[in-house]
OpenMM code with the backbone's topology and positions (N, CA, C; nanometers):
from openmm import Vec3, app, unit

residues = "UNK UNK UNK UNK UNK UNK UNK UNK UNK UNK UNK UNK UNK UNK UNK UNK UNK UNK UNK UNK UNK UNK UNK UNK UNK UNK UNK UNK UNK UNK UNK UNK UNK UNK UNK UNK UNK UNK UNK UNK UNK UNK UNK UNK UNK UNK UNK UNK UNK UNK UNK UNK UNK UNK UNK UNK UNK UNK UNK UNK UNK UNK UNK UNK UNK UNK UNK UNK UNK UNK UNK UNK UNK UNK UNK UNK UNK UNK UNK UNK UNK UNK UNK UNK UNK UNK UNK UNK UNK UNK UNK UNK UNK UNK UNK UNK UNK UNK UNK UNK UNK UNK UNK UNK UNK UNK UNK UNK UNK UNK UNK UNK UNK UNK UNK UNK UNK UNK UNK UNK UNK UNK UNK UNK UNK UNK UNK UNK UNK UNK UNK UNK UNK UNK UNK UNK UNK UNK UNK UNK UNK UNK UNK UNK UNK UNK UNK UNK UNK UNK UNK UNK UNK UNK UNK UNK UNK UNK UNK UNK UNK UNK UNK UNK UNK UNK UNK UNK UNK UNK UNK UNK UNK UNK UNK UNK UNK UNK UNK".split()
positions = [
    Vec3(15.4096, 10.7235, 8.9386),
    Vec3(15.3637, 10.6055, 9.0086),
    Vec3(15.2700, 10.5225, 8.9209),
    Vec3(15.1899, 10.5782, 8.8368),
    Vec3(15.0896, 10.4960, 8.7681),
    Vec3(15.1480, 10.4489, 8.6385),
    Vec3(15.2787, 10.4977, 8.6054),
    Vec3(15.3621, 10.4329, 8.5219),
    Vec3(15.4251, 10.3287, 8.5411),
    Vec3(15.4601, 10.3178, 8.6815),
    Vec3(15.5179, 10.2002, 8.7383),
    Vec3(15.4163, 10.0699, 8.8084),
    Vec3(15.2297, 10.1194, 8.8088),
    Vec3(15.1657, 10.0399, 8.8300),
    Vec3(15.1405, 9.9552, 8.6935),
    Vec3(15.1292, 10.0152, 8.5889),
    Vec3(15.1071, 9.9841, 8.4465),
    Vec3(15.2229, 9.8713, 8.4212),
    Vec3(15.3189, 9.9035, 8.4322),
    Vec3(15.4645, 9.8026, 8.4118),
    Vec3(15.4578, 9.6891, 8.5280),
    Vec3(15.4097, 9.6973, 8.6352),
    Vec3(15.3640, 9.5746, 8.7124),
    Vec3(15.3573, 9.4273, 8.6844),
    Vec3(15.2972, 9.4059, 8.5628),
    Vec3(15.3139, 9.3014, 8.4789),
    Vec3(15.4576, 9.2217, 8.4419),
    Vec3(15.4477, 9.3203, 8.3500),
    Vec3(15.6338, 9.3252, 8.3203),
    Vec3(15.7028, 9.2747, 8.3483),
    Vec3(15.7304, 9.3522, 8.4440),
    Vec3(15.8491, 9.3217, 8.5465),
    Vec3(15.8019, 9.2378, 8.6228),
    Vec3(15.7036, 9.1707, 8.6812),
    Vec3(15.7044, 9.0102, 8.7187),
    Vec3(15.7407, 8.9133, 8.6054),
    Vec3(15.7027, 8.9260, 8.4736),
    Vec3(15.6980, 8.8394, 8.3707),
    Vec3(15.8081, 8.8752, 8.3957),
    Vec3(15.9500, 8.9782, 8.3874),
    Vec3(16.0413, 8.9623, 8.3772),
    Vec3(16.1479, 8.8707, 8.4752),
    Vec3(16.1375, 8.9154, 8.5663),
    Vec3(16.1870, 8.8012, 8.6860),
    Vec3(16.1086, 8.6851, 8.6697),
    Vec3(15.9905, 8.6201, 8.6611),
    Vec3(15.9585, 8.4615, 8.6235),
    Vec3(15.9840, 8.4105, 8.4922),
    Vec3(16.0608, 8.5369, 8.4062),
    Vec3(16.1283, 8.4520, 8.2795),
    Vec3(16.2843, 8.3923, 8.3143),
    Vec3(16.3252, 8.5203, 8.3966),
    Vec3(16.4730, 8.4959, 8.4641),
    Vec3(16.4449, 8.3282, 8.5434),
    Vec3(16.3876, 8.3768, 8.5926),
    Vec3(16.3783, 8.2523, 8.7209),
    Vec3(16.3012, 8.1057, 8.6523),
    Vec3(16.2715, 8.0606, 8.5783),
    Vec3(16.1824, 7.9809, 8.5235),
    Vec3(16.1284, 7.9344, 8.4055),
    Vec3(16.1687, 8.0845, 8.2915),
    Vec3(16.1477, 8.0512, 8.1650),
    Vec3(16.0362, 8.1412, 8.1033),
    Vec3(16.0333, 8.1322, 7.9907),
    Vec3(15.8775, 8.2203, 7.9279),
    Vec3(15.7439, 8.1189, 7.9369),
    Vec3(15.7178, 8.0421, 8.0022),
    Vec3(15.6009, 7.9421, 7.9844),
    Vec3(15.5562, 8.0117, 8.1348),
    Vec3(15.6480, 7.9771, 8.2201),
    Vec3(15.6033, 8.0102, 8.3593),
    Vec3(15.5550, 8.2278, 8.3628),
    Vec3(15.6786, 8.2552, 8.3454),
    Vec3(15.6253, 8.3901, 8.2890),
    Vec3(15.5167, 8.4757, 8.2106),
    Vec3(15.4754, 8.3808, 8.1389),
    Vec3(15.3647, 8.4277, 8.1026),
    Vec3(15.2481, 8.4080, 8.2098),
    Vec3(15.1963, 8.2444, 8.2679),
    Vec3(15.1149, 8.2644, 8.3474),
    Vec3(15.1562, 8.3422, 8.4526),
    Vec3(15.2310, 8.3926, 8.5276),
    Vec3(15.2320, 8.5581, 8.6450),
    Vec3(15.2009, 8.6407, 8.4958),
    Vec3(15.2427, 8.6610, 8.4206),
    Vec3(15.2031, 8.7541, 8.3851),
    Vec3(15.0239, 8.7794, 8.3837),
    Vec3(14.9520, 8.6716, 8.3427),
    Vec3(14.8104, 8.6532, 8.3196),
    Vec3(14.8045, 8.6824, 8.4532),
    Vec3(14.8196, 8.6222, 8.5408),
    Vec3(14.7961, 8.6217, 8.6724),
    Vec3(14.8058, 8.7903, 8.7228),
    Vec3(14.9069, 8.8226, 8.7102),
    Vec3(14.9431, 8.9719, 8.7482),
    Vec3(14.8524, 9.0728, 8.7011),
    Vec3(14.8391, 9.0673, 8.5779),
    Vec3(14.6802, 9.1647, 8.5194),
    Vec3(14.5768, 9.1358, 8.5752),
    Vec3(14.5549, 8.9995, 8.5974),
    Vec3(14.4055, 9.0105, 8.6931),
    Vec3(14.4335, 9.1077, 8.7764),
    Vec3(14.5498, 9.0561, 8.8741),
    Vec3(14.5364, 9.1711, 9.0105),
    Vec3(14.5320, 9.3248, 8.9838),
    Vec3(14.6234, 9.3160, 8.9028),
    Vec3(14.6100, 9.4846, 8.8310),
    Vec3(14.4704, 9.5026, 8.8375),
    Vec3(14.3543, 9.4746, 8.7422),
    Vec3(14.3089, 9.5121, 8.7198),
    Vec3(14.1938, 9.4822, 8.8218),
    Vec3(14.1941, 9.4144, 8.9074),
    Vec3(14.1150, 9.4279, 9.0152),
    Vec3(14.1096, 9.5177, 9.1547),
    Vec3(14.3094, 9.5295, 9.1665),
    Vec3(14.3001, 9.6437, 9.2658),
    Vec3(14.2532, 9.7767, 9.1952),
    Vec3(14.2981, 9.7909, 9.0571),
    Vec3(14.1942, 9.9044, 9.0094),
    Vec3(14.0819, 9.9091, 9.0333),
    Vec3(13.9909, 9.7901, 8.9978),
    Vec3(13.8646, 9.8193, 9.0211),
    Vec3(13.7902, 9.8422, 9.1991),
    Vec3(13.8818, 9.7655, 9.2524),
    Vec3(13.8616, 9.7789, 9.4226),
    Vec3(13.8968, 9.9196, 9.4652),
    Vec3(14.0132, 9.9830, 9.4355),
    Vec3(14.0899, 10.0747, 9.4756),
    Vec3(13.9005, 10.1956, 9.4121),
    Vec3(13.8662, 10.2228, 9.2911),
    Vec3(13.7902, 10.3220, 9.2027),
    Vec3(13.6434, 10.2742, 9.1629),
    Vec3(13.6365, 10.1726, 9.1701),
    Vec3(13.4997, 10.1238, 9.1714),
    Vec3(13.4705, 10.1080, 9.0271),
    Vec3(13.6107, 10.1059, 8.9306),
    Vec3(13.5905, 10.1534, 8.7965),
    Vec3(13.7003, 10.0377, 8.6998),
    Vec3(13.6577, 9.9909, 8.5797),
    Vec3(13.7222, 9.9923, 8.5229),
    Vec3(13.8369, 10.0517, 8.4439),
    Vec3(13.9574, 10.0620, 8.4371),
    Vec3(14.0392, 10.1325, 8.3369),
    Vec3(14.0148, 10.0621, 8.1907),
    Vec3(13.9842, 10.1371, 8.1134),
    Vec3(13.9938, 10.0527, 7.9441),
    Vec3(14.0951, 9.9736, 7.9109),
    Vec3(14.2402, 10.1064, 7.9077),
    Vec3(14.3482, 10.0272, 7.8743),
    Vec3(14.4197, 9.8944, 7.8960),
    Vec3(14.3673, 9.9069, 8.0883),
    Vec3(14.3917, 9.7808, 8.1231),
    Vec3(14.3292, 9.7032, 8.0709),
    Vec3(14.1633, 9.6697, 8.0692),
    Vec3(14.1042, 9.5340, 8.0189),
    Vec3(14.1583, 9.5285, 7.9575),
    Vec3(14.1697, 9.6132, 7.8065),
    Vec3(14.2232, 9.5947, 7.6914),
    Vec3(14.3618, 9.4424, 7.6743),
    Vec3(14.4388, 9.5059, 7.7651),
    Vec3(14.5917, 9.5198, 7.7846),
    Vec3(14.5141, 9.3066, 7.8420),
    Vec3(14.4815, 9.3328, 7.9443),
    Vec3(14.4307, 9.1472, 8.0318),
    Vec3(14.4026, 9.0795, 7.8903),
    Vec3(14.2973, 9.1384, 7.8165),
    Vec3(14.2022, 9.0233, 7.7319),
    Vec3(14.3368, 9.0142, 7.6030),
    Vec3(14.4361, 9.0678, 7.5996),
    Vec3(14.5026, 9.0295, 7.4732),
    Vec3(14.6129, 8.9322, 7.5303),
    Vec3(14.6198, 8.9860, 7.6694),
    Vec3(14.7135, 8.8729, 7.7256),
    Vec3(14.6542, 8.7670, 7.7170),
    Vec3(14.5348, 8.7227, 7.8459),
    Vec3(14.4835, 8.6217, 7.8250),
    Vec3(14.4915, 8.5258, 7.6679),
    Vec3(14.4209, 8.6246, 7.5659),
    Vec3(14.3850, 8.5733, 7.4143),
    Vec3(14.5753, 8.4830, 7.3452),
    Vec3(14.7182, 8.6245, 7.3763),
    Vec3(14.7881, 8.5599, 7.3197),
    Vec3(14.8918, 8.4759, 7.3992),
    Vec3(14.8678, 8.5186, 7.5543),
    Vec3(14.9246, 8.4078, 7.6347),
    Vec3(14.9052, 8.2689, 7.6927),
    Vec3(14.7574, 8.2703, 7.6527),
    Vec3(14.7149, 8.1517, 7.6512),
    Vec3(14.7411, 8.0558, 7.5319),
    Vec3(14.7303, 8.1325, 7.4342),
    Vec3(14.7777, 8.0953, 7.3286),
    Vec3(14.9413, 8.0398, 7.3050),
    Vec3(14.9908, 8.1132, 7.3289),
    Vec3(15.1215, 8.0545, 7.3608),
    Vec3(15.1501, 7.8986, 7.4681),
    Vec3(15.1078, 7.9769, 7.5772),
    Vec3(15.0654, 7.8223, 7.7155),
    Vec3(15.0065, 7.6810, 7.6009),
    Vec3(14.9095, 7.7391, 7.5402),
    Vec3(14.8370, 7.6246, 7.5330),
    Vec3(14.8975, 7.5071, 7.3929),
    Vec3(14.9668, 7.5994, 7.2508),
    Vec3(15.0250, 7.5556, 7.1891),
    Vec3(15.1823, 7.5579, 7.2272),
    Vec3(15.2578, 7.5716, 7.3238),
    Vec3(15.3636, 7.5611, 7.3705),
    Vec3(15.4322, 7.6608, 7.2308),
    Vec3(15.4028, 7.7727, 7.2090),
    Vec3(15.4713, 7.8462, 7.0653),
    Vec3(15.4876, 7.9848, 7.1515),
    Vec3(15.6329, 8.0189, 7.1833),
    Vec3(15.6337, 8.1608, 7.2467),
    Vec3(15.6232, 8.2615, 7.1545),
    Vec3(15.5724, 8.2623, 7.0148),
    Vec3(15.5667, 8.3553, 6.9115),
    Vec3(15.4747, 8.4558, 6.9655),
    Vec3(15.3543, 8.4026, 7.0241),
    Vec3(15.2183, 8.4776, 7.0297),
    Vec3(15.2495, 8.5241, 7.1353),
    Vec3(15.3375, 8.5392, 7.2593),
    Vec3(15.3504, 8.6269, 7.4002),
    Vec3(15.4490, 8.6933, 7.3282),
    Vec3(15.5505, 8.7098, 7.2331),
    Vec3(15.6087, 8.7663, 7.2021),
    Vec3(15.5532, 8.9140, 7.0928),
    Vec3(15.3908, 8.8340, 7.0330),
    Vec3(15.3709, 8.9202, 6.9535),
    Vec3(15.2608, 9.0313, 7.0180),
    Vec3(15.1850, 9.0053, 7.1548),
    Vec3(15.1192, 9.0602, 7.2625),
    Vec3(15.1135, 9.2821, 7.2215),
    Vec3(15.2828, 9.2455, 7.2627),
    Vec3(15.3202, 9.4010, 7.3101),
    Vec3(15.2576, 9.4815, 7.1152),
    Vec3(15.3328, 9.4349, 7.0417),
    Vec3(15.3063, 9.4457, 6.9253),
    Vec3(15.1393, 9.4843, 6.9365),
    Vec3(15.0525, 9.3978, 6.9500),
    Vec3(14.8953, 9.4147, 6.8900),
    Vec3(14.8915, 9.5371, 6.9761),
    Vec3(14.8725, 9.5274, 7.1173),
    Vec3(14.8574, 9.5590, 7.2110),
    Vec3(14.8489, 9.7796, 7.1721),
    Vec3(15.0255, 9.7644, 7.1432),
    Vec3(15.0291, 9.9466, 7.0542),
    Vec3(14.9838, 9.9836, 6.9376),
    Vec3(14.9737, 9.8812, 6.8865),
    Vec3(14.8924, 9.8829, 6.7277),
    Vec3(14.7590, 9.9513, 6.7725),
    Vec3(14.7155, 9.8182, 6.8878),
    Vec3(14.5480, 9.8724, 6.8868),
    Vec3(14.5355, 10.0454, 6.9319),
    Vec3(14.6503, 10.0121, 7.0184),
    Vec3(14.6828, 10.2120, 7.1164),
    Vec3(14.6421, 10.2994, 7.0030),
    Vec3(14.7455, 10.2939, 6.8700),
    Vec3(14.7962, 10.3618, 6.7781),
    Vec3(14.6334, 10.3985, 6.7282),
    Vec3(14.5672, 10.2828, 6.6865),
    Vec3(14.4741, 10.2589, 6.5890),
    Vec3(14.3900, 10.3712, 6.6476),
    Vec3(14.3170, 10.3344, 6.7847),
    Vec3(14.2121, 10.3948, 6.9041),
    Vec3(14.2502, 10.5401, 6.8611),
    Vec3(14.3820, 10.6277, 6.9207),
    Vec3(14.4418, 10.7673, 6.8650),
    Vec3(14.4090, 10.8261, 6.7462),
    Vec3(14.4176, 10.7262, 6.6653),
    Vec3(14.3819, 10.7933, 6.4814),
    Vec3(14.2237, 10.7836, 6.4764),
    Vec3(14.1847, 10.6979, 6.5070),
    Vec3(14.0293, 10.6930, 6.4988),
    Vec3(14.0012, 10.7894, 6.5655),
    Vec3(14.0159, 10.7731, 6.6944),
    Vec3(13.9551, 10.8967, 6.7725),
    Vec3(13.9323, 11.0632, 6.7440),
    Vec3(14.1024, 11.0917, 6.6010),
    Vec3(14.0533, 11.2031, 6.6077),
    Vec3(13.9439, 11.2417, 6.4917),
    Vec3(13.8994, 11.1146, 6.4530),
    Vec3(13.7707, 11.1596, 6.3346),
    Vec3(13.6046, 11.1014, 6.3926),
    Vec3(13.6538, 11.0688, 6.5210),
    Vec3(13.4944, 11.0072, 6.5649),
    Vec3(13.5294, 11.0242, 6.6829),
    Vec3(13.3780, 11.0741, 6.7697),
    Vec3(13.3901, 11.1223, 6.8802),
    Vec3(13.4070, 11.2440, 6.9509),
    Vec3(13.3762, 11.3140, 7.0375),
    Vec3(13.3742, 11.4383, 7.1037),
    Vec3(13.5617, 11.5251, 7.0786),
    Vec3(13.6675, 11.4476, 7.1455),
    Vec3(13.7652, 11.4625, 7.0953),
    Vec3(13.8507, 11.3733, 7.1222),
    Vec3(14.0345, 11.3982, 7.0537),
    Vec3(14.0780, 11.2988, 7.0464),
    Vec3(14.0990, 11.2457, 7.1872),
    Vec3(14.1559, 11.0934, 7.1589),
    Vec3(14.1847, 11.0196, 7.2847),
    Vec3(14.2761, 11.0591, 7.4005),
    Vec3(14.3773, 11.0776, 7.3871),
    Vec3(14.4626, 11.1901, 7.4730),
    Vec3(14.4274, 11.2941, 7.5702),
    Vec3(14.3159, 11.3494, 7.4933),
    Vec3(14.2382, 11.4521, 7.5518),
    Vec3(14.1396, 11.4168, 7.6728),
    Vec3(14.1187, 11.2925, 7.5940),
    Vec3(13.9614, 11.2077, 7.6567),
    Vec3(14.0479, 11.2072, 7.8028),
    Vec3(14.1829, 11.1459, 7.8006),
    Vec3(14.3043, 11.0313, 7.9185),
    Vec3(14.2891, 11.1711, 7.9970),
    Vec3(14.3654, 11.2717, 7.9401),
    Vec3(14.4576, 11.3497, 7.9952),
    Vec3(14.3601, 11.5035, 8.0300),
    Vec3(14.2610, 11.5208, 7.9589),
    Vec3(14.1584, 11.6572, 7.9414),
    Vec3(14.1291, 11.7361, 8.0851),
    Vec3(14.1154, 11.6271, 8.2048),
    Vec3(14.0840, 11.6713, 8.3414),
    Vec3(14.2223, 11.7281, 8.3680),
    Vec3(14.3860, 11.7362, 8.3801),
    Vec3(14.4313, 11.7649, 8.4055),
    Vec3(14.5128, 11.8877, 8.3013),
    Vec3(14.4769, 11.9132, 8.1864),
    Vec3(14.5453, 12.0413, 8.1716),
    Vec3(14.4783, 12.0813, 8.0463),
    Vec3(14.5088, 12.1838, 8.0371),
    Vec3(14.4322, 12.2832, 7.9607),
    Vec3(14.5083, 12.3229, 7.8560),
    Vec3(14.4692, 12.2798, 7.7262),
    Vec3(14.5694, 12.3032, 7.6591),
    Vec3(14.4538, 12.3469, 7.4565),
    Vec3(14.5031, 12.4400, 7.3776),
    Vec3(14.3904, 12.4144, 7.2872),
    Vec3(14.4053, 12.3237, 7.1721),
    Vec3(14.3139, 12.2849, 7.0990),
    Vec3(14.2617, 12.2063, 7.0225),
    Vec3(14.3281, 12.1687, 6.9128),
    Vec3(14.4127, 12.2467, 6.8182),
    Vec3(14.5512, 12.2033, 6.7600),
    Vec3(14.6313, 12.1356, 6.8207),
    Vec3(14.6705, 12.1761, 7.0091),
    Vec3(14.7499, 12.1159, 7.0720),
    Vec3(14.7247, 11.9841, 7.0795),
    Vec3(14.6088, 11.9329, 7.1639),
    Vec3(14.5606, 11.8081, 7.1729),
    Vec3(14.5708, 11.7414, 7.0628),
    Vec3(14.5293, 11.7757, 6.9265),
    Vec3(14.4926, 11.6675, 6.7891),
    Vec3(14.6805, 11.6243, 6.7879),
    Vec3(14.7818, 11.7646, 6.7725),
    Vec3(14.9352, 11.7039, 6.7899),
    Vec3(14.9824, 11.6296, 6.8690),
    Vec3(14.9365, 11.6287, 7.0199),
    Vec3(14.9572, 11.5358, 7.1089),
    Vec3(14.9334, 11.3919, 7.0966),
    Vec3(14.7993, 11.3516, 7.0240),
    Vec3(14.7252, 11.2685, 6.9426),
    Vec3(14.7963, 11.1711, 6.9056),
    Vec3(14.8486, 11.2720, 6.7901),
    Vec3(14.9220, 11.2204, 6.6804),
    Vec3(15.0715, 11.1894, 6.6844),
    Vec3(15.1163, 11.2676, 6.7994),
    Vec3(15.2402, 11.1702, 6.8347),
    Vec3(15.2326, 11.0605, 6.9471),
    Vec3(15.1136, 11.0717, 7.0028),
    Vec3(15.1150, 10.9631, 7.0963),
    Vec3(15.0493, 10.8001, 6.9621),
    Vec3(15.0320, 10.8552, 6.8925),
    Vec3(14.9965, 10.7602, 6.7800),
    Vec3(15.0725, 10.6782, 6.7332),
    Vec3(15.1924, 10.7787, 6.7035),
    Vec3(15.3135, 10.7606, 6.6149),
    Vec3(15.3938, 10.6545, 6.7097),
    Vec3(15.4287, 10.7351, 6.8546),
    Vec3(15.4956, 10.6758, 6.9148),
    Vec3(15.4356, 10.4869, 6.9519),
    Vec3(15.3247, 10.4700, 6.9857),
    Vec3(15.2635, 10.3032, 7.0045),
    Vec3(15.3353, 10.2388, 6.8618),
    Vec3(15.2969, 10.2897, 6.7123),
    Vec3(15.3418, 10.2731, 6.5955),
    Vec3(15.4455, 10.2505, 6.6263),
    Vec3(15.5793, 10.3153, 6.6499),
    Vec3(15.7008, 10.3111, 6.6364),
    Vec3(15.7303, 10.1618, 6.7386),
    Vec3(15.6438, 10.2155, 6.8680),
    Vec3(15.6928, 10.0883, 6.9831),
    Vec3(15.6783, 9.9601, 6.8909),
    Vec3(15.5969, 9.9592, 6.8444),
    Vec3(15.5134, 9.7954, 6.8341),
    Vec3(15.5827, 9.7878, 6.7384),
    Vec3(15.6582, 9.8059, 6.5790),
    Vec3(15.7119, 9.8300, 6.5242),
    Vec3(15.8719, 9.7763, 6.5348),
    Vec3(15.8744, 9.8363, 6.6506),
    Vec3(16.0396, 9.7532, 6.7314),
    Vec3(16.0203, 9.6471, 6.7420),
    Vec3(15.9193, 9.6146, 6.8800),
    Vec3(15.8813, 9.4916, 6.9105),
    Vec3(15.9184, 9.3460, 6.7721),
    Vec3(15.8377, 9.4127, 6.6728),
    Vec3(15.8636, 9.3225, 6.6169),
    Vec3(16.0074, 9.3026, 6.5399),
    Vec3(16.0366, 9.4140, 6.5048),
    Vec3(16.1874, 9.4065, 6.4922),
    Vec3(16.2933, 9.2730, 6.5666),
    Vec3(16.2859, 9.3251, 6.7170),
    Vec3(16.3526, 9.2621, 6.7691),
    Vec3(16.3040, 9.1007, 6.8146),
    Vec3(16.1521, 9.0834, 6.8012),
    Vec3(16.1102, 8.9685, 6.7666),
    Vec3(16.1679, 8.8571, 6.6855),
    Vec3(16.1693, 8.9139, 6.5552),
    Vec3(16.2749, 8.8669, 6.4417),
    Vec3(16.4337, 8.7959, 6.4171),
    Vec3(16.4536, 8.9499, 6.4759),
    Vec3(16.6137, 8.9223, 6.4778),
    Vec3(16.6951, 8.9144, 6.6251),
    Vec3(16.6661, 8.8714, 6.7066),
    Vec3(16.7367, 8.8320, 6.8077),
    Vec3(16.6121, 8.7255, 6.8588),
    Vec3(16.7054, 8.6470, 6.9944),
    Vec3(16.6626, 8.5558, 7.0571),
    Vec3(16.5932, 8.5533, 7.1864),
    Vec3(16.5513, 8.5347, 7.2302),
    Vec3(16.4066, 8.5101, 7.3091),
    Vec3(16.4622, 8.5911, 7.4640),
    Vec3(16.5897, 8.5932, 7.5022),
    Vec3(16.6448, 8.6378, 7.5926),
    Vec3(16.5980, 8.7979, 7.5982),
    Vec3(16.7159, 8.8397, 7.4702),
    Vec3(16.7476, 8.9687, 7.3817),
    Vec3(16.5798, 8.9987, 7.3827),
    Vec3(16.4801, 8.9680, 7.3305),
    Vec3(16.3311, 9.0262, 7.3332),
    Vec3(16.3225, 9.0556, 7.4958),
    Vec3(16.2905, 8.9259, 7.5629),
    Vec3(16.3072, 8.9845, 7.7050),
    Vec3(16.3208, 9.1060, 7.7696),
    Vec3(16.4239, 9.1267, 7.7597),
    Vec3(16.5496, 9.2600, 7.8052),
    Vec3(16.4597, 9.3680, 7.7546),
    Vec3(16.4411, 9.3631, 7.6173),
    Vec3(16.3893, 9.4662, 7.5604),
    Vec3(16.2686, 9.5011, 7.5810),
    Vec3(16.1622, 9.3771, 7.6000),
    Vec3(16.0650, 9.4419, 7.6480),
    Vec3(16.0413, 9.5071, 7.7825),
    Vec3(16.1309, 9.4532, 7.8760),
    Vec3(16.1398, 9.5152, 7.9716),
    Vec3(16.2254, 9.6781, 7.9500),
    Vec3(16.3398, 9.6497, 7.9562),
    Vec3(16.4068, 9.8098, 7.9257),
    Vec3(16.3879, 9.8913, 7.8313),
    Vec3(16.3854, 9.8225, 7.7124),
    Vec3(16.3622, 9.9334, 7.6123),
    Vec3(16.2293, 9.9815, 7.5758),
    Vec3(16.1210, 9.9041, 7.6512),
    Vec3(16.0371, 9.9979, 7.6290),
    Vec3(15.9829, 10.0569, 7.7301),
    Vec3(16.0217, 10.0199, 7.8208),
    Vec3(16.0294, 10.1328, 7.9260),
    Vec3(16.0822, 10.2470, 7.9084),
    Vec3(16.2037, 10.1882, 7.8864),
    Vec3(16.2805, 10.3443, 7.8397),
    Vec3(16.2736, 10.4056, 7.7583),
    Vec3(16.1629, 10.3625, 7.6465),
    Vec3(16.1578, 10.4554, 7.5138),
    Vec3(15.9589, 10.4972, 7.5946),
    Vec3(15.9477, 10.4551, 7.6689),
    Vec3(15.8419, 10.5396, 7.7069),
    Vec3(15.8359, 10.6111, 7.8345),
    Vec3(15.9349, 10.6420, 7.9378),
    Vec3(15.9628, 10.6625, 8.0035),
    Vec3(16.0422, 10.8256, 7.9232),
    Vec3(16.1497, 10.8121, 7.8259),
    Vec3(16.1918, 10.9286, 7.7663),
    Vec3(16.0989, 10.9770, 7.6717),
    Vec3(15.9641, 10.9367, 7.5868),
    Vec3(15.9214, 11.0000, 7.5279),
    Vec3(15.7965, 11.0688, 7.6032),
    Vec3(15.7583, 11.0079, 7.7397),
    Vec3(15.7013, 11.0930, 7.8353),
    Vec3(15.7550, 11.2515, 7.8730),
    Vec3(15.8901, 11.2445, 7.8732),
    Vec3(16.0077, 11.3050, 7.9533),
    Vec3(15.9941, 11.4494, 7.7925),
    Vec3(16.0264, 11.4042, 7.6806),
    Vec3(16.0475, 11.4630, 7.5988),
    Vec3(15.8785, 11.5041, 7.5774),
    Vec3(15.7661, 11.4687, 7.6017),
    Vec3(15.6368, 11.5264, 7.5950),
    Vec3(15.6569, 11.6395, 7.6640),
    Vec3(15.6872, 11.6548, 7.8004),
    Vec3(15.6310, 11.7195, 7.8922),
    Vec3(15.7224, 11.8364, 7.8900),
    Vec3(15.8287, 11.8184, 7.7942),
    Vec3(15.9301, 11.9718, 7.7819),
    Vec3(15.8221, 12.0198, 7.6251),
    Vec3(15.8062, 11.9686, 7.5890),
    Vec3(15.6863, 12.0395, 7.4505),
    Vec3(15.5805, 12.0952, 7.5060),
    Vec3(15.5264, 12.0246, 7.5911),
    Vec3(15.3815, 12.0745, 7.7134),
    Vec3(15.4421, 12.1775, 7.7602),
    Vec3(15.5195, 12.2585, 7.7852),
    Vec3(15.5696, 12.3263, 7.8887),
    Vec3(15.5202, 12.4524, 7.7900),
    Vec3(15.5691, 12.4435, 7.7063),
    Vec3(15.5819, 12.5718, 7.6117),
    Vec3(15.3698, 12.5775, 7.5979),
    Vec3(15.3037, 12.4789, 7.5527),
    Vec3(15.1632, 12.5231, 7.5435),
    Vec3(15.0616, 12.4908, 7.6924),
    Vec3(15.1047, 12.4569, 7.8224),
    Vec3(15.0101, 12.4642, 7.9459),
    Vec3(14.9392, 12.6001, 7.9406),
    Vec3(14.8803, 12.5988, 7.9129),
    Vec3(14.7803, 12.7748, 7.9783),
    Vec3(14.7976, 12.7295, 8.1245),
    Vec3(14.8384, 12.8768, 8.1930),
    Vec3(14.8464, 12.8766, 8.3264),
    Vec3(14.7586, 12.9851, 8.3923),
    Vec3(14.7217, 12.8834, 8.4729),
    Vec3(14.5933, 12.9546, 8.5265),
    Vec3(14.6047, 13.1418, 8.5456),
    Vec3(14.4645, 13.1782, 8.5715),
    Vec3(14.5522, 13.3548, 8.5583),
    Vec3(14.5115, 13.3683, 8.7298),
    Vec3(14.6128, 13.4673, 8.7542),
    Vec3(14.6113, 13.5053, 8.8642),
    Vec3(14.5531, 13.6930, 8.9086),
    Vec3(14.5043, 13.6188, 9.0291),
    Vec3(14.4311, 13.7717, 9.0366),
    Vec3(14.5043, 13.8862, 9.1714),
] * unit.nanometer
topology = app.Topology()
chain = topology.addChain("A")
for resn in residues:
    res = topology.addResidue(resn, chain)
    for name in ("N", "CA", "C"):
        topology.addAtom(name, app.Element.getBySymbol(name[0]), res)
């Protein structure tokens, strides 16, 4: 479910690109992160990082786009956006209590300290690889073709590399002991 609150965005930008174009799409999209990130804060009393993160680059490259009429910079969003993911992961595991992953994920499972730094480091790899595409397909196809992709394919390349985490997790969960 909180995978599908995260994509919220998205998939409005995706239907107001269908319906209207990437100019209009981007503002729901701006628009849509506010709410995101306010029913978060209403719903927890809390900020999420990722989200601000995720609003202030929209805002920064969708406005940017809106304002010079250039869809380069909403196109190049997703791109910074995993870069910065990627960056936060590698830093994290040389500064700070432990890595980032751990920081997200630490309340829910128990796992040891080789495990986490590997988890790390492919959740590193993987933003790398995303953003990486992004621009790929930035490049070489047309504004439609990006579309599509940002919607499906990276859903679906994070949706299966979730899928493919959690069969690797399986093998290192410590499970609780029973008495």
């Amino acid at each position: 479910m909180k995978l599908l609150f995260e994509f919220f965005p998205i998939v409005l930008f995706f239907i107001a690109y269908k319906w209207q174009g990437l100019y209009l799409a981007t503002q729901v999209a701006i628009g849509a992160s506010f709410i995101q990130v306010a029913w978060f804060w209403l719903k927890h009393r809390r900020f999420e990082s990722s989200q601000v993160v995720t609003l202030v680059i929209l805002v920064v490259f969708g406005g940017t786009t809106l304002y010079l009429q250039d869809e380069n910079f909403i196109k190049w969003k997703p791109t910074v956006i995993n870069w910065l993911f990627a960056a936060a992961c590698i830093i994290s595991q040389f500064f700070g209590k432990a890595p980032l992953i751990k920081r997200m994920m630490g309340a829910n499972l128990q796992l040891s300290d080789p495990i986490w730094l590997k988890l790390n480091t492919m959740w590193a790899a993987f933003f790398l690889v995303q953003g990486s595409l992004n621009v790929f397909v930035l490049y070489n196809f047309d504004t439609d073709t990006w579309v599509n992709f940002k919607l499906f394919g990276m859903l679906g390349l994070t949706i299966s590399f979730i899928i493919a985490q959690g069969f690797y997790l399986m093998k290192h969960v410590k499970q609780p002991e029973k008495f």
